[in-house]
PANUKOL-321921 format. One line per 4 residues: number of its first residue (from 0); their letters; for each residue x, y, z of N, C-alpha, C. Coordinates in nm, 2 decimals. Layout:
PANUKOL-321921
NUM> a> X,Y,Z,X,Y,Z,X,Y,Z; ...
This chain:
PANUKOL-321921
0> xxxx> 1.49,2.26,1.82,1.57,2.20,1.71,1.47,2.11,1.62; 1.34,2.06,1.71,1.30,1.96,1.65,1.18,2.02,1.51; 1.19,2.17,1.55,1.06,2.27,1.46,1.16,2.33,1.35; 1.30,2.32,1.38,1.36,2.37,1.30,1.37,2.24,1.16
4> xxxx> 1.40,2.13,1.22,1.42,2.06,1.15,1.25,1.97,1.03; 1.21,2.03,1.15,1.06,1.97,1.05,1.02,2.09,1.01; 1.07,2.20,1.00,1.01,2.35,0.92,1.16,2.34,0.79; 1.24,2.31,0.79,1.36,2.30,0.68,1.31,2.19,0.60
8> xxxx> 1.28,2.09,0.65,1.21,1.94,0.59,1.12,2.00,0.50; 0.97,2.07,0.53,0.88,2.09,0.44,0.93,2.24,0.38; 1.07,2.28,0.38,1.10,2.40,0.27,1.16,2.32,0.14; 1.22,2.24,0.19,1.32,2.14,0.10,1.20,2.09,0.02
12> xxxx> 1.07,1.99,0.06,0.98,1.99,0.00,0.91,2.04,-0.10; 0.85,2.14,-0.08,0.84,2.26,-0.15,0.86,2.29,-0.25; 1.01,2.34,-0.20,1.17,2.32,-0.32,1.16,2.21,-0.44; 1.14,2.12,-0.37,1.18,1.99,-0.49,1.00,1.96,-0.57
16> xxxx> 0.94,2.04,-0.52,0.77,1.99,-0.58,0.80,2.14,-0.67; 0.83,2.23,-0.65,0.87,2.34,-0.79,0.94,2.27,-0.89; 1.06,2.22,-0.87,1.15,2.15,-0.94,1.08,2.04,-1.00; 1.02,1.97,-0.96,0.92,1.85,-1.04,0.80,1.90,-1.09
20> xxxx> 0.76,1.99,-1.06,0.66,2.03,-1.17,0.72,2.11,-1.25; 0.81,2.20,-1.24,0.84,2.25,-1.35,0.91,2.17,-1.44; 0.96,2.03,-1.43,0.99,1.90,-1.49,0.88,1.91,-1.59; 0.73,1.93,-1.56,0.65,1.90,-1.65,0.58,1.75,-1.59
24> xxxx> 0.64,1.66,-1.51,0.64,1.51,-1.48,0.46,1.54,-1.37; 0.40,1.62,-1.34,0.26,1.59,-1.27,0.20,1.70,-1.33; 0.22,1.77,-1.43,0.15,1.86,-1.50,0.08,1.80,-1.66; 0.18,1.73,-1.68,0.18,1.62,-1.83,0.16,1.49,-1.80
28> xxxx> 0.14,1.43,-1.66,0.15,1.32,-1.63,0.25,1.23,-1.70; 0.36,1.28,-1.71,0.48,1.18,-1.77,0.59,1.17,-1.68; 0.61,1.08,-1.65,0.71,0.99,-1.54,0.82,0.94,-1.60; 0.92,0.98,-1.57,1.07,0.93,-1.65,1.05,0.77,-1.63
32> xxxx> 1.14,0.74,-1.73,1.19,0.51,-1.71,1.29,0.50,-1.61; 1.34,0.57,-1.55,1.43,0.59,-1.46,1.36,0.59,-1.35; 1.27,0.64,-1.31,1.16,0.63,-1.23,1.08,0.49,-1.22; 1.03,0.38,-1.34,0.96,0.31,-1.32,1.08,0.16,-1.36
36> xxxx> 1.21,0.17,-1.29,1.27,0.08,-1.29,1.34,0.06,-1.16; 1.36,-0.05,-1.13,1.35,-0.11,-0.97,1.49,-0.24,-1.00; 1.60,-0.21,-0.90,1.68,-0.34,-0.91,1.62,-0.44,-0.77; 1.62,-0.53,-0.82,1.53,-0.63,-0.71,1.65,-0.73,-0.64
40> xxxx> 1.71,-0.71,-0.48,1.73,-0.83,-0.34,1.66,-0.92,-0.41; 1.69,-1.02,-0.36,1.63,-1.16,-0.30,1.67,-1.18,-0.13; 1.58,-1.17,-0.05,1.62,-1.20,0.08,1.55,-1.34,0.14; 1.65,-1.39,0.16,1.60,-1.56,0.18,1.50,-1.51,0.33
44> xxxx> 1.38,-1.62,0.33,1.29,-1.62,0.43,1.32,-1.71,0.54; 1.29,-1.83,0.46,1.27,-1.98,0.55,1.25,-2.07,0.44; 1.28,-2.23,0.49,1.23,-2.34,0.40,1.38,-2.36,0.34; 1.34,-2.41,0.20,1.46,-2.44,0.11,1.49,-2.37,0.01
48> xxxx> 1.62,-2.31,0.00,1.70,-2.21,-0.02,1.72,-2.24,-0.18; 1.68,-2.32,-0.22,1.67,-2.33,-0.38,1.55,-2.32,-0.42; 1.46,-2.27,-0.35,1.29,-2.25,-0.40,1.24,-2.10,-0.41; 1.25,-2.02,-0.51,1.26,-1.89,-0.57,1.14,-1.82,-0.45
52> xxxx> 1.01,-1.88,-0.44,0.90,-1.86,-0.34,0.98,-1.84,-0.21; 1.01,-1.85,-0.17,1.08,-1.86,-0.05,1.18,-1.73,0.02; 1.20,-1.66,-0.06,1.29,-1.54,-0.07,1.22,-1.41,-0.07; 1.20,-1.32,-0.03,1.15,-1.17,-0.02,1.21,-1.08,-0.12
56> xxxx> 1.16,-1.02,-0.22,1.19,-0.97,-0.30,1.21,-0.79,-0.25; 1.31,-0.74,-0.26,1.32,-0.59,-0.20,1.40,-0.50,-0.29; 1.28,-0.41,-0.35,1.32,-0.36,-0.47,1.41,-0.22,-0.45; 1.52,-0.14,-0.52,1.60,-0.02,-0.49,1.48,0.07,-0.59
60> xxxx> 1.45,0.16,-0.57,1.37,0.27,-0.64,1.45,0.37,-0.69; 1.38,0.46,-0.74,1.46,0.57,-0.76,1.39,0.69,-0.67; 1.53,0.72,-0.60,1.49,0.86,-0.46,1.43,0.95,-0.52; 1.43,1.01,-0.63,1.37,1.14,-0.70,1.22,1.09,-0.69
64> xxxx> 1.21,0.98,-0.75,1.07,0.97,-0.76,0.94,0.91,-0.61; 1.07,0.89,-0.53,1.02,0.87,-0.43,0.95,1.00,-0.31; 1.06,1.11,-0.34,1.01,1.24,-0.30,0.87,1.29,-0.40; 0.91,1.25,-0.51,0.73,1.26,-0.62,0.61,1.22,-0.51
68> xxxx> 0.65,1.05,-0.50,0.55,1.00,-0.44,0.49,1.04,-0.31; 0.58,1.09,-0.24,0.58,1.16,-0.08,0.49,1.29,-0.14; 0.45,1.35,-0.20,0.43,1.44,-0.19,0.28,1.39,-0.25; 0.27,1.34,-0.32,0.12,1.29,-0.37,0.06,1.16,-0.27
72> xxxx> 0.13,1.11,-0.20,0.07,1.01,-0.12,0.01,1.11,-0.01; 0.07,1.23,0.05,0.05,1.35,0.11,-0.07,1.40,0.06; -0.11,1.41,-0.04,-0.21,1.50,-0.12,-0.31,1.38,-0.10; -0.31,1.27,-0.11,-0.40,1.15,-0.13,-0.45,1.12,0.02
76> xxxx> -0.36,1.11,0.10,-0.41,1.11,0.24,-0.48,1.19,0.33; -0.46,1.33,0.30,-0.53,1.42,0.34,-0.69,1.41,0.22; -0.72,1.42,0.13,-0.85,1.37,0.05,-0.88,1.24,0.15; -0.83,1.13,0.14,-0.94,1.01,0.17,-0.95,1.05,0.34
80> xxxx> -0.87,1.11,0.44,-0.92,1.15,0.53,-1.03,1.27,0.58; -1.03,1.33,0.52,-1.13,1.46,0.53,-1.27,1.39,0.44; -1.28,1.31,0.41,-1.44,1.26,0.36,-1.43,1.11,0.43; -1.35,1.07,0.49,-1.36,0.93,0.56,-1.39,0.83,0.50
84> xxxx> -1.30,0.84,0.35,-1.31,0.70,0.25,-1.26,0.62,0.33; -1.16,0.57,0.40,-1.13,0.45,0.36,-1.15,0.39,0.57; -1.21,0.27,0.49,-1.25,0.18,0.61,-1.25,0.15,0.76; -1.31,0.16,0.85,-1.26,0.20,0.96,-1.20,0.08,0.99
88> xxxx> -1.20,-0.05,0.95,-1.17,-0.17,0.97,-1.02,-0.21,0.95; -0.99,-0.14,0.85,-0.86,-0.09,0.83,-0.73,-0.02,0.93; -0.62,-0.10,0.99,-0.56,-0.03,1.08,-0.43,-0.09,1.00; -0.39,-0.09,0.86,-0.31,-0.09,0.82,-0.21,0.05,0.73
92> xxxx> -0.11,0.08,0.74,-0.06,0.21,0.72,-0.17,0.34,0.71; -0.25,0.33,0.85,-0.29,0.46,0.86,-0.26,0.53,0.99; -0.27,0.66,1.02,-0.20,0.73,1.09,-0.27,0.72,1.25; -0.22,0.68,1.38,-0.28,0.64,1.47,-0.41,0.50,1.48
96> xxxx> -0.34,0.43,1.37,-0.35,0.29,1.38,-0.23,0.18,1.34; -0.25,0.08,1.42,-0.18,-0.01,1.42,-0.19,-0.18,1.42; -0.06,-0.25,1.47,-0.12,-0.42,1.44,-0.20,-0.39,1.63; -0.13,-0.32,1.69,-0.17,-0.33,1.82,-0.32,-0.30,1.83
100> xxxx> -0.37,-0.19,1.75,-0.49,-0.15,1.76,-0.57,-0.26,1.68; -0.49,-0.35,1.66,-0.62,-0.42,1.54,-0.64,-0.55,1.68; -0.56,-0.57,1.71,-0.55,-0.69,1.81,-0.62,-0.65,1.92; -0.61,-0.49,1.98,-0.72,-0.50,2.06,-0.87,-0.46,2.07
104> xxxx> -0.89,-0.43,1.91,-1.05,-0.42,1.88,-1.07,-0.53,1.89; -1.01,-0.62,1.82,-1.05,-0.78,1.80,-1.08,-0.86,1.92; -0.98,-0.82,2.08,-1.00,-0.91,2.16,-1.12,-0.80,2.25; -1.15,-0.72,2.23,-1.25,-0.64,2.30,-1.40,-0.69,2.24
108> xxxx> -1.40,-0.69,2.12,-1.52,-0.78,2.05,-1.54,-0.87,2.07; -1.46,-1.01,2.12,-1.45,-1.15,2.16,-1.50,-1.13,2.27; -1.43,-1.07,2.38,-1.43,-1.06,2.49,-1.57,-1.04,2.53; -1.63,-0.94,2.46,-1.77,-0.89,2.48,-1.86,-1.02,2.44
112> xxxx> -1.86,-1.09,2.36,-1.95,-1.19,2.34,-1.93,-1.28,2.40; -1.86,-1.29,2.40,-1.80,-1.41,2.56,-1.85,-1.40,2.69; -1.85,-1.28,2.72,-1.95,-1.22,2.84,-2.08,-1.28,2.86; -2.11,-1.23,2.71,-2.28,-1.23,2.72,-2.32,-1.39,2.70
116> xxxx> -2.21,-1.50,2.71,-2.24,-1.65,2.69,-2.25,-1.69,2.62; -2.17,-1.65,2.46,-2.19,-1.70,2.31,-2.03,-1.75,2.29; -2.02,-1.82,2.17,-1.91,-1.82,2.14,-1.88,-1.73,2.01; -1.77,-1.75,1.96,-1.68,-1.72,1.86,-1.64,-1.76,1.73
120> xxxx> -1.70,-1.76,1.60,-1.60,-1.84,1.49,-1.56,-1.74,1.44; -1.40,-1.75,1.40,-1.35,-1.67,1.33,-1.25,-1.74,1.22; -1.27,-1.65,1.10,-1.18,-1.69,0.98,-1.10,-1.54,0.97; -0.96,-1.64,0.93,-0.81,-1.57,0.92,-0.81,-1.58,0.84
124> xxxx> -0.78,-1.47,0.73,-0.73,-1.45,0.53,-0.55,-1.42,0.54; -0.51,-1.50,0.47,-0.41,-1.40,0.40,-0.37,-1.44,0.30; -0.41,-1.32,0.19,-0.39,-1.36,0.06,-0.22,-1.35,-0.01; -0.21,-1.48,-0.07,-0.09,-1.49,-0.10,0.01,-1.40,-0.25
128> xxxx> 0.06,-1.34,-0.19,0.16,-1.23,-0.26,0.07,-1.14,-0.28; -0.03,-1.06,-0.20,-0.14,-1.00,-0.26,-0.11,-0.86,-0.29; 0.00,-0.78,-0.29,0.07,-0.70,-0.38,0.13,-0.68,-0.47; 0.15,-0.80,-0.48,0.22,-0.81,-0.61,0.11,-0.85,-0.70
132> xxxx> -0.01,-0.91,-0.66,-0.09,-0.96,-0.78,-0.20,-0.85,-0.81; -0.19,-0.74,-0.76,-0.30,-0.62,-0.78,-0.30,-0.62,-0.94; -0.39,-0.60,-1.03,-0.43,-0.56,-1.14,-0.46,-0.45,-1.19; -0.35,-0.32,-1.22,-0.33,-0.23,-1.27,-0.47,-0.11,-1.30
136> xxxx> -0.49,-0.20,-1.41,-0.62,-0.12,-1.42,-0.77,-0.16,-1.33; -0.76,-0.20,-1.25,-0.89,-0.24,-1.16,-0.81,-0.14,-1.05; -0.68,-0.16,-1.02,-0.66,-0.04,-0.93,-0.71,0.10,-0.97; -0.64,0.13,-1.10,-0.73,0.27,-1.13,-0.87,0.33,-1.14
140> xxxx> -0.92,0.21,-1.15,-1.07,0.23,-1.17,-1.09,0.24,-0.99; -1.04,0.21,-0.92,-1.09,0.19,-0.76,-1.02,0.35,-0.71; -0.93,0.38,-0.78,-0.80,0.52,-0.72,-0.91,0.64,-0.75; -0.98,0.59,-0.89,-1.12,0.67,-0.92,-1.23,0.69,-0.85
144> xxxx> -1.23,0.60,-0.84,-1.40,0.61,-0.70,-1.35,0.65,-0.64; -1.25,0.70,-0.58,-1.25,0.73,-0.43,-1.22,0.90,-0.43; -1.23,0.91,-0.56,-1.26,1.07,-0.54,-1.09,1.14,-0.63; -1.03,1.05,-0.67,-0.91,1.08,-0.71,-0.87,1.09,-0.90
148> xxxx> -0.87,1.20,-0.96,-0.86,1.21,-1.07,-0.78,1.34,-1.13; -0.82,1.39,-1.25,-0.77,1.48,-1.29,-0.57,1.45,-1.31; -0.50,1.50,-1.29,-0.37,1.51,-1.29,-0.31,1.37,-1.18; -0.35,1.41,-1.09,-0.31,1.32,-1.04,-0.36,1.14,-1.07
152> xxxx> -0.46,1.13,-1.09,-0.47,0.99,-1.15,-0.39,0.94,-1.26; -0.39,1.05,-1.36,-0.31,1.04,-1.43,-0.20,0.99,-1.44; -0.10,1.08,-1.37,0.05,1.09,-1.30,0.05,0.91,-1.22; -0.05,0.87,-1.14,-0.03,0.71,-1.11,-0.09,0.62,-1.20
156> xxxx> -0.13,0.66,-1.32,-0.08,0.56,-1.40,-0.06,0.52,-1.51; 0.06,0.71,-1.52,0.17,0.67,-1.58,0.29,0.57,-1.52; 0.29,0.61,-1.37,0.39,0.55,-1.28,0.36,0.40,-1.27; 0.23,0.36,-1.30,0.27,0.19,-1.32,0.27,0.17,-1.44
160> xxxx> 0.29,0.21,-1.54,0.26,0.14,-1.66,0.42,0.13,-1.75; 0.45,0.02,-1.74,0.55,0.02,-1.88,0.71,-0.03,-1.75; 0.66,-0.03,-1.62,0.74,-0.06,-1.55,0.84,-0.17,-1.56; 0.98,-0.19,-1.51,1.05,-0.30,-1.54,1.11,-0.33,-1.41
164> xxxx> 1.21,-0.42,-1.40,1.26,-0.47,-1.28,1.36,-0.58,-1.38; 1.49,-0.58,-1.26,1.62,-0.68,-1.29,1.65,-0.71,-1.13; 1.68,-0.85,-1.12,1.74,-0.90,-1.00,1.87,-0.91,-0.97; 1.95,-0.84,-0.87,2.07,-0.87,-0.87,2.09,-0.90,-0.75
168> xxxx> 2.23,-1.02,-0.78,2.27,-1.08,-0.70,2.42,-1.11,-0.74; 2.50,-1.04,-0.57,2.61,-1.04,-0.56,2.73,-0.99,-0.71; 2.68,-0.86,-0.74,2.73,-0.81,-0.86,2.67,-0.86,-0.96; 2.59,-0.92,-0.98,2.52,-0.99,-1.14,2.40,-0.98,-1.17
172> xxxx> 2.34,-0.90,-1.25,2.21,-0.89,-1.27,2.14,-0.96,-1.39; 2.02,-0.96,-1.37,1.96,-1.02,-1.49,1.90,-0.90,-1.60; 1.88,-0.98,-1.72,1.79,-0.92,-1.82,1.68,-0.84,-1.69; 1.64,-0.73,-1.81,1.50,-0.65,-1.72,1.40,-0.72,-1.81
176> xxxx> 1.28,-0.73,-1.72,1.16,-0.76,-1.75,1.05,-0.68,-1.70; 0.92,-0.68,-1.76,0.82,-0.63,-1.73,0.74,-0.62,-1.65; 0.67,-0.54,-1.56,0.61,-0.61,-1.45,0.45,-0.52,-1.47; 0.39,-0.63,-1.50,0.22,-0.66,-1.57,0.13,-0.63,-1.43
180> xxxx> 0.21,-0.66,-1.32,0.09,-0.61,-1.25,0.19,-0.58,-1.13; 0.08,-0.54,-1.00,0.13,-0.55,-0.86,0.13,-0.40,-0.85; 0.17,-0.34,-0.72,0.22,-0.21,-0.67,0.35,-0.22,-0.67; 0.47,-0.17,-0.71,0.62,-0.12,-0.70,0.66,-0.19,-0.60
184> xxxx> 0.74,-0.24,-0.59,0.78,-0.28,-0.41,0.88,-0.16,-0.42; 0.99,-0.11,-0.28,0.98,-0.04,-0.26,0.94,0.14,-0.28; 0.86,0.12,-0.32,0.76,0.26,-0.30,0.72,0.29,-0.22; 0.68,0.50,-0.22,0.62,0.56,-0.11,0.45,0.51,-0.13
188> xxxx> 0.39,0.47,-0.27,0.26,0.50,-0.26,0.25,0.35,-0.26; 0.32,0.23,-0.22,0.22,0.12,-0.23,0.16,0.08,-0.10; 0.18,0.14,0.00,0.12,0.12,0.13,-0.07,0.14,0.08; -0.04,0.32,0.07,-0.17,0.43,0.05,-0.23,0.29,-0.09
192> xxxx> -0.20,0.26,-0.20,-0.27,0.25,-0.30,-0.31,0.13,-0.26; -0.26,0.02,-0.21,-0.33,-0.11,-0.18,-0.41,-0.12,-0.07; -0.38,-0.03,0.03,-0.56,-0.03,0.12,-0.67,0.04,0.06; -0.68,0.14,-0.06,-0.75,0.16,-0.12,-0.82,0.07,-0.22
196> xxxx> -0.69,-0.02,-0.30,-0.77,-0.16,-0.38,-0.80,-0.22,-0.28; -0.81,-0.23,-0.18,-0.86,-0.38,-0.08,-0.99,-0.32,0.01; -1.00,-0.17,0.00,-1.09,-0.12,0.11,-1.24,-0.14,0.05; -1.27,-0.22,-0.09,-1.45,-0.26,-0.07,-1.46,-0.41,0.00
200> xxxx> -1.31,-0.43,0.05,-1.33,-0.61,0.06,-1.46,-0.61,0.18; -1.51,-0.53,0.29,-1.57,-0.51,0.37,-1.71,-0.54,0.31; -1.75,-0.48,0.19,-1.91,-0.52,0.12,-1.99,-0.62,0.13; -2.11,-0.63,0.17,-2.17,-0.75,0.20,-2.14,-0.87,0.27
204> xxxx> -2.04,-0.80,0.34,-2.03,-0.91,0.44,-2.10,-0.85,0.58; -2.16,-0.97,0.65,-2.24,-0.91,0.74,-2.17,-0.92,0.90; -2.08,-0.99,0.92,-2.01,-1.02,1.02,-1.88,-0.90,1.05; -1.81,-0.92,1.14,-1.72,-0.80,1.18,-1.59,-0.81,1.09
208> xxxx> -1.51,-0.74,1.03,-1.43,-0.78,0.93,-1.29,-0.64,1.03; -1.20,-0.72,1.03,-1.07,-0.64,1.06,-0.94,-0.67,0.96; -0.94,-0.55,0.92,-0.78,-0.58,0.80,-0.64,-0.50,0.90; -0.53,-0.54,0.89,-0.40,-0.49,0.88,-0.36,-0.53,0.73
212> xxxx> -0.36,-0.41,0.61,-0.32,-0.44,0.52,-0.38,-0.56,0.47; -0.32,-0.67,0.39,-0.45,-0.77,0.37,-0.48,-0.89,0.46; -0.39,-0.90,0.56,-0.44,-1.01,0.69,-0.57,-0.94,0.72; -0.64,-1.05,0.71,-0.80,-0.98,0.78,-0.85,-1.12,0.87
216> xxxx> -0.92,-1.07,0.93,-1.02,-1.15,1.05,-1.14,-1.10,1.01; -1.21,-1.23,1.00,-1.34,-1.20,0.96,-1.45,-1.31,1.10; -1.49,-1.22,1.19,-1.58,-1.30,1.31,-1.70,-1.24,1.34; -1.77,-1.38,1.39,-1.92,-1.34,1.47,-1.95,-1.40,1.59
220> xxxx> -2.04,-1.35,1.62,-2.11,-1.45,1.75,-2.20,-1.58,1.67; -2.14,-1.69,1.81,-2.21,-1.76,1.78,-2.38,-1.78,1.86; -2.48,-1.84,1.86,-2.57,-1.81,1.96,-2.62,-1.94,2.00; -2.56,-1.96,2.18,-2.55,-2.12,2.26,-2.70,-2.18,2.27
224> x> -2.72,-2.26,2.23,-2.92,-2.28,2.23,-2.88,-2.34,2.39
């Protein structure tokens, strides 16, 4: 049942990538506005409930364009794995990594210098809204380096550009507005595209650097005189 169902899944696939290209929408690189408009939750977090910061923003997408995305985040994933772009430090939305695997590289590292009679400093990052504040075009110039062009570069960035968003709440929405930067919130490709913007953060640093997504740990030995 379970071959049946994952052999019907990639026919339907298939199916709907005929259908969108012969849309023209990854041949022309042009993405409907229906596509690049998002009704935006507010999901309260913690703190005080009249403080806009405070709330989780969770955007409705459009499903068509999300099977778009599934299928090119598919195309993108297989590229950055078969040349081993992206970071091994990285155990955020990649496939047979996790927060678990990030926690026990980190305490296997510790652990080992601790052994040998050193200590430990380590610095904790986490950059604040750091998806939402990505810069459009510094992402495409990075979607570039990594080996990614032609049609499909294209195709992502028509899909950010010209984007809007409205918040509703409890039947009532607001004016739509623009959104100048960030990755889509719920999207298929903002997982894949933001460990690609964050995957030179590793450079010149000389110490051991671990990311889940953008939480990173950045540690070394210390050495006990």
């Amino acid at each position: 049942m379970a071959y049946l169902q994952g052999y019907l899944k990639q026919l339907v696939m298939k199916l709907l990538y005929q259908l969108l290209c012969c849309s023209g929408s990854l041949d022309e690189g042009c993405v409907p506005l229906q596509w690049r408009t998002a009704n935006v939750t507010p999901v309260f977090k913690k703190g005080a409930i009249s403080q806009p910061e405070n709330y989780r923003p969770v955007s409705l997408t459009s499903q068509l364009s999300k099977v778009m995305e599934s299928i090119i985040r598919d195309a993108i994933t297989e590229h950055l794995d078969k040349y081993n772009l992206i970071s091994n430090s990285q155990h955020g939305f990649r496939s047979g990594r996790s927060c678990t695997t990030n926690l026990l590289t980190f305490l296997d590292e510790v652990t080992s210098v601790v052994n040998r009679g050193n200590g430990v400093d380590a610095i904790f990052l986490d950059f604040a809204k750091a998806f939402d504040k990505v810069p459009h075009r510094r992402l495409l110039i990075k979607v570039e380096q990594h080996g990614i062009g032609g049609k499909l570069a294209a195709w992502i960035e028509a899909w950010l550009a010209g984007r809007k968003q409205r918040v509703c709440v409890e039947g009532t929405a607001s004016g739509w507005e623009l959104v100048l930067s960030g990755i889509p919130q719920g999207s298929v490709l903002r997982p894949l595209l933001f460990i690609i913007f964050i995957n030179d953060l590793d450079l010149s640093i000389i110490n051991t650097i671990l990311k889940f997504a953008d939480d990173t740990k950045v540690f070394g030995s210390i050495l006990n005189d």
